[in-house]
C-alpha positions in Angstrom: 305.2 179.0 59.9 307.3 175.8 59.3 308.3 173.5 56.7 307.2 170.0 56.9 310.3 168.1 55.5 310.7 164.0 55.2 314.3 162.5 53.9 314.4 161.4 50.6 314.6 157.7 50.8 316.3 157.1 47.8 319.2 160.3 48.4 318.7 160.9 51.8 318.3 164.3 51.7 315.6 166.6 53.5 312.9 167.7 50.9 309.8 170.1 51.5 306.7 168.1 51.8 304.4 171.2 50.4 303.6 171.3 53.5 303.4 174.5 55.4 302.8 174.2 59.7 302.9 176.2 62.7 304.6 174.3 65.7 301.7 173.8 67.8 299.0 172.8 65.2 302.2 170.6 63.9 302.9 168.9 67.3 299.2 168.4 68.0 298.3 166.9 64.1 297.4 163.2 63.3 298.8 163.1 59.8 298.4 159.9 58.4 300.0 158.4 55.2 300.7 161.1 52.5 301.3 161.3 49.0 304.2 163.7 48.0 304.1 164.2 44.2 307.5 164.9 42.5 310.4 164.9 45.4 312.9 167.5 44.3 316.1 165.3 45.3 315.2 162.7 42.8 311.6 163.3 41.2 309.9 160.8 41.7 306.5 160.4 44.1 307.4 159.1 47.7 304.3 158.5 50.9 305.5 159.8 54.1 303.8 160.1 57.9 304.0 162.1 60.2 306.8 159.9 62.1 309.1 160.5 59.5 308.6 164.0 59.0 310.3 167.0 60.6 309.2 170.6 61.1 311.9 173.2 59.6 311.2 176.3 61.0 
């Protein structure tokens, strides 16, 4: 099981989405726009698709 991570578009840095994925059902998904409350770089909520996420596994 993976990490879903975006970059923090206000530091920069990777953050965990709350999202937990295996690389298959990962590759395969259609996630559309999602709300990710409370980013831990800088707190505050940020949207994020699956083009700007990575899998951390």
């Amino acid at each position: 099981m993976g990490r879903v991570m975006i970059k923090c578009p206000n530091t920069g840095k990777l953050v965990f989405t709350g999202v937990l994925s295996a690389k298959s059902m990962f590759e395969k998904s259609t996630i559309k726009e999602t709300k990710m409350p409370k980013c831990a770089a800088c707190g505050k909520d940020h949207t994020w698709t699956k083009e700007q996420a990575i899998l951390q596994e």
